[in-house]
VEXVEXKE-180033 format. One record per residue (C-alpha): residue in three letters; z, x, y. Coordinates in steps of 0.001 Angstrom, whole numbers, padded with zeros to 6 digits, always signed. Each point is the difference from the previous one (the first is absolute). Example, Ala and Ser with C-alpha at 12.3 -4.5 7.8 and 13.67 -1.06 7.14 Angstrom:
// VEXVEXKE-180033
ALA+007800+012300-004500;SER-000660+001370+003440;
END
This chain:
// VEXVEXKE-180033
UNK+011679-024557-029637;UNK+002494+000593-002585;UNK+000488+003764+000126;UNK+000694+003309+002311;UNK+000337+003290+000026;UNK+001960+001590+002804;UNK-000803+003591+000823;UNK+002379+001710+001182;UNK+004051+000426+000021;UNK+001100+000244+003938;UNK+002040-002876+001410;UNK-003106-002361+000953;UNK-001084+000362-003727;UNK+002589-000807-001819;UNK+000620-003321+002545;UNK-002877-000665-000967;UNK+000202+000759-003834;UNK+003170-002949+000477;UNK-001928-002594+002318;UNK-002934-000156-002736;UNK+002184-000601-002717;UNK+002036-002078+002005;UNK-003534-002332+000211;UNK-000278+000100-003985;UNK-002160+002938-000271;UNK+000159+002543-002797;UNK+000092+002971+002293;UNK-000316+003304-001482;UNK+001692+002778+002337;UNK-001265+003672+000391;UNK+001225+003562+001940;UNK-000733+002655-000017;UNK+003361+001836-000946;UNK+000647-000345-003402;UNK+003632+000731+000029;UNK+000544-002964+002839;UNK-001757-002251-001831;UNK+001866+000317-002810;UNK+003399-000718+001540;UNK-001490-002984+001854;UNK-001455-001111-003883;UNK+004107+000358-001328;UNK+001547-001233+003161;UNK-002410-002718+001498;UNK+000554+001739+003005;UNK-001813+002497+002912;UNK+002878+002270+000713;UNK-001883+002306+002463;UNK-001471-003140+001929;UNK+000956-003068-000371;UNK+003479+000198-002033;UNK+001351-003700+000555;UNK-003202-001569-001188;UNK-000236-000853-004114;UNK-003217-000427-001295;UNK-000616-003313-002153;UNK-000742+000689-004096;UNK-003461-001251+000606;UNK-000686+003617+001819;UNK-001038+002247-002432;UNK+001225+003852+000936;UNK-003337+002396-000925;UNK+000712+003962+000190;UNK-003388+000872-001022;UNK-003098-000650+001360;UNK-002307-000158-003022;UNK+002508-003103-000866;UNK-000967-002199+002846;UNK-001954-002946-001549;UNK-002728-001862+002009;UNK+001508-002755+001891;UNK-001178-002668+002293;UNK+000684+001648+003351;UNK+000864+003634+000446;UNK+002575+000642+002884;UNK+000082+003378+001652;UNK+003117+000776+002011;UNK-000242+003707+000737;UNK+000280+002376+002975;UNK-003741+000351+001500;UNK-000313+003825-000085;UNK+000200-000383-004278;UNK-001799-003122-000095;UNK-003812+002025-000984;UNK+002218+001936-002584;UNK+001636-003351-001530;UNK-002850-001931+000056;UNK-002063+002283-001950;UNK+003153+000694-002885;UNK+000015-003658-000294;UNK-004146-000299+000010;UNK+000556+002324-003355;UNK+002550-002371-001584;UNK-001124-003797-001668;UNK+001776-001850+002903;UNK-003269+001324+001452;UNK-001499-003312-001217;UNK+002374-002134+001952;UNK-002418-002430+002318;UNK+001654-000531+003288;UNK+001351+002933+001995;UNK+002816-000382+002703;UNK+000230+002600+002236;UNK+003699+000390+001971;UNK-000407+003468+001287;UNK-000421+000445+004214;UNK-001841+003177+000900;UNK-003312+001364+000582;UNK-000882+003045-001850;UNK-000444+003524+002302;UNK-003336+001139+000200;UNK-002133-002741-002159;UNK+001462-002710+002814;UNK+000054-001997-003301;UNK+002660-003598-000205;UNK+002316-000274-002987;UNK-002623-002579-001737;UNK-002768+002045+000410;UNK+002174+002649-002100;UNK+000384-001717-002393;UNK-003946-001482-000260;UNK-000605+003225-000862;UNK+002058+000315-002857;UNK-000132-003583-001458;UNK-003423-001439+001379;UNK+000051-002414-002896;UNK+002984-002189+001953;UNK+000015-002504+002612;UNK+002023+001506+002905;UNK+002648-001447+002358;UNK+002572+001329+002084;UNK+003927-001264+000478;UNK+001471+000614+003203;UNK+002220-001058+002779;UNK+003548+000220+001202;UNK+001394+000792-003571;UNK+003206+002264-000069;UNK+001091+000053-003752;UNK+003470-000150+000656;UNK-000371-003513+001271;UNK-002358-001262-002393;UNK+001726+001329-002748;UNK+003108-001896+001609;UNK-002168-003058-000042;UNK+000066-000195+003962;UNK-002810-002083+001491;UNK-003149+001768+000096;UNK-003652-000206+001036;UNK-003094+001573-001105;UNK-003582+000208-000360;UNK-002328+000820-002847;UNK-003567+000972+001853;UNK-002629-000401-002588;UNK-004056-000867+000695;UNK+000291-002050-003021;UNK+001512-003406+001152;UNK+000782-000958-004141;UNK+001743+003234-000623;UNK+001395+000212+003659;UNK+001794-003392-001306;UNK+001116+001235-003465;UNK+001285+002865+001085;UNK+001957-002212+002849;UNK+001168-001945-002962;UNK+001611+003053-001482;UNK+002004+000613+002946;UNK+001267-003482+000944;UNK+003361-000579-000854;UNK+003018-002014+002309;UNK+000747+003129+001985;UNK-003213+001364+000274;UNK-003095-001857+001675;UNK-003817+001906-000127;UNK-003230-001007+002095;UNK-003161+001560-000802;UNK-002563+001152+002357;UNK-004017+001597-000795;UNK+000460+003051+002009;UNK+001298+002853-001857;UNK-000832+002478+002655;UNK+001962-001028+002818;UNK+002834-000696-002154;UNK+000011+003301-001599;UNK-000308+001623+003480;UNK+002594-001987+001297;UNK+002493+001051-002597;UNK-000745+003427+000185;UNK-000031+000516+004265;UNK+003356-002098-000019;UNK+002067+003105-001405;UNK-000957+002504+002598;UNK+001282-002400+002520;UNK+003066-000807-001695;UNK+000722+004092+000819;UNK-000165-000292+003064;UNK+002136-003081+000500;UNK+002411+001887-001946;UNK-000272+002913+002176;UNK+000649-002114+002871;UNK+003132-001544-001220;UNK+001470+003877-000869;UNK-001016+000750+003758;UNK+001962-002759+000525;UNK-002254-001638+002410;UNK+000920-003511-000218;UNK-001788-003140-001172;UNK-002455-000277+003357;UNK-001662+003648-001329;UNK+000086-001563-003714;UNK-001597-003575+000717;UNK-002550+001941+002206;UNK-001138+002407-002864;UNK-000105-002600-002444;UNK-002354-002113+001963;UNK-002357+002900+001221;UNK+000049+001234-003605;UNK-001470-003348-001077;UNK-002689+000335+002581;UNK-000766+003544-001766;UNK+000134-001672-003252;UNK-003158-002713+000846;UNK-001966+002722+001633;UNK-000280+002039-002800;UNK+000423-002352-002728;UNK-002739-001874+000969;UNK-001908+003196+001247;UNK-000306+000320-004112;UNK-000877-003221-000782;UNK+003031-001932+000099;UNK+000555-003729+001618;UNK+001651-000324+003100;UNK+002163-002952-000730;UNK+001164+001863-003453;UNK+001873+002039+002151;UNK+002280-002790+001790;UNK+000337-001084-003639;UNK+002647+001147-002932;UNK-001705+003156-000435;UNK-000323+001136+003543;UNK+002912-001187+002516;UNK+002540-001321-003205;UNK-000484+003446-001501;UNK+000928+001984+003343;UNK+002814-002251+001071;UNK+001955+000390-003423;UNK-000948+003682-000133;UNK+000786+000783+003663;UNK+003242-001919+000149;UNK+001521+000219-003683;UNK+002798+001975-001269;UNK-002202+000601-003498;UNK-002810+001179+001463;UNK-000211+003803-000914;UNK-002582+000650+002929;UNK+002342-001280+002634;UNK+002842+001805-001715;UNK-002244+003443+000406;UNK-000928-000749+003690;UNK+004045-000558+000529;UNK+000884+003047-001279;UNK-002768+001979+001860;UNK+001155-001825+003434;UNK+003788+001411-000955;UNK-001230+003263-000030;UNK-000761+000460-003978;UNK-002629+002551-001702;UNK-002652-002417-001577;UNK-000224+002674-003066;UNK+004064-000686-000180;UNK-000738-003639+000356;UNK-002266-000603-002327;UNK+001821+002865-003085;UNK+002939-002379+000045;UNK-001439-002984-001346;UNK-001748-001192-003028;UNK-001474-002794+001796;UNK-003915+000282+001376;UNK-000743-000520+004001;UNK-003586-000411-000549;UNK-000280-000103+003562;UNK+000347+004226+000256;UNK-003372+000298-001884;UNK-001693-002966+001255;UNK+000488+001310+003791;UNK-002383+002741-000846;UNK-002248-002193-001822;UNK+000096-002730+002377;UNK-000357+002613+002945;UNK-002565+001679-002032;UNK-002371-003605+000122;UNK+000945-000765+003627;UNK-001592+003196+001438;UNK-003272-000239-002304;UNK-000374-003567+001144;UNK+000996+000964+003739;UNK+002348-003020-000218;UNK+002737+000648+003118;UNK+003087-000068-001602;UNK+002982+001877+002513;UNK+003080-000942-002133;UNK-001341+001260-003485;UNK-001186+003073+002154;UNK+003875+000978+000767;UNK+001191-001465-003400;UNK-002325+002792-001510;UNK+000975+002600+002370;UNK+003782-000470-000568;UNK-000938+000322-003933;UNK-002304+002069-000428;UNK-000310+002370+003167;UNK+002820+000860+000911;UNK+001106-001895+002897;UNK+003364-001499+000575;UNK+001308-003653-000218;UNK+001045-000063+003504;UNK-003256+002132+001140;UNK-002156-002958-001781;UNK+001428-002839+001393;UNK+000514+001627+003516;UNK-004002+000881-000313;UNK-000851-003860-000796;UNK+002135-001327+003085;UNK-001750+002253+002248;UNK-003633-001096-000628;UNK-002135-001192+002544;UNK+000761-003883+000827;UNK-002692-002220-001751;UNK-001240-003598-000543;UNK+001969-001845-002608;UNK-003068-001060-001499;UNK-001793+003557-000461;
END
């Protein structure tokens, strides 16, 4: 493939605007605001997200939608709650031809239950879909810091193109068939990331943190493959990669919410004094909202949701998942 589109300005699209151009594609470049796109067209540069990075000349800066032309693969990079609403803009403009359809969002929609690809089927059912996911923080990519990821596609030739795309010295992709579990992996990883943030504001010390991480991955392969998912997909890039760099990292925005909760924070405060998205706010409901309808046990995202969305303190949550009846490792 010779061309992209990226969708979407945030700091994980524009690293990724670079890292295709950096493979020799023409990439064109899309976001939504108008007026940030055009000072990244006259500077080369994301000043809101990623202001170190320059974008190579072969990444064409688009304002408006109805000037995106079709390309070979058509990257969207945007924050899961306006991924329906993007999708269909884009459906209405000619990049609506493109033939190969990368999806990089993690969520699962409220109410439909519906994965990020699945959105986007909707909109653009003339595609192939895949999905790009993994342990992928922009500011290292965009630093050119070694990096793994996977492209999940049920089409092993454009599974392997789109792998193509995104192998470059720094950055090394495997591809896998199942787009469920990886798409459910990605999204139940954020939640969890919360809490391990929470933890560390409680300051309870690396035993509580390696113990939530590990009982959160247990949560993650119920339910994941509950709805369809692969086991081993979730001891894979998607699954355990995913939660380690989100549950441990200094960029991840989740564990940056769940740290500021454990200090004793507001979450509406929190979240009002930063441009960046924590998808994993939203997805707790969603997520929470698919465990209970599937009657999946799942104890940790119970509290996460409580602490978020019913008003129950940090402390109260973790003290309430310490004090649970003692259990079989294995259930």
């Amino acid at each position: 493939m010779q061309s992209a589109a990226v969708i979407g300005a945030g700091s994980w699209g524009t690293a990724q605007a670079a890292m295709l151009a950096w493979r020799g594609m023409q990439v064109q470049f899309w976001g939504r605001d108008a007026s940030l796109m055009a000072e990244i067209a006259a500077t080369r540069k994301n000043p809101r997200y990623l202001p170190n990075l320059s974008l190579p000349a072969n990444v064409e800066v688009v304002a408006n939608v109805a000037d995106l032309k079709p390309v070979d693969m058509l990257v969207f990079v945007v924050p899961s709650k306006g991924l329906r609403e993007t999708a269909l803009l884009i459906a209405s403009s000619p990049a609506e031809q493109s033939r190969v359809v990368v999806s990089c969002a993690k969520g699962i929609e409220m109410n439909t239950g519906r994965r990020m690809s699945e959105i986007l089927a909707e909109s653009l059912p003339q595609s192939t879909l895949a999905v790009l996911t993994g342990p992928n923080h922009a500011e290292e990519a965009a630093a050119q810091l070694a990096t793994a990821a996977v492209v999940a596609c049920q089409n092993d030739d454009i599974a392997k193109a789109v792998q193509s795309c995104y192998t470059l010295p720094f950055f090394r992709c495997y591809t896998t068939d199942d787009i469920s579990g990886a798409e459910w992996a990605g999204a139940m990883k954020n939640p969890y990331a919360i809490a391990a943030g929470i933890a560390l504001g409680l300051q309870l010390g690396d035993n509580a943190i390696a113990a939530l991480v590990t009982r959160a991955l247990a949560e993650m392969v119920r339910l994941g493959v509950a709805m369809g998912g692969r086991m081993e997909t979730f001891y894979g890039l998607s699954g355990v990669g995913d939660l380690m760099a989100t549950c441990y990292s200094e960029h991840s925005r989740n564990h940056r919410v769940g740290l500021l909760l454990g200090q004793g924070q507001p979450l509406e405060q929190i979240l009002s004094s930063t441009r960046m998205v924590a998808e994993g706010v939203l997805n707790t409901a969603s997520l929470h909202q698919a465990a209970r309808a599937r009657g999946v046990r799942t104890p940790l995202l119970d509290e996460i949701h409580a602490v978020l969305h019913e008003g129950k303190s940090a402390r109260e949550g973790m003290k309430a998942l310490l004090s649970r009846d003692p259990r079989p490792e294995a259930d």
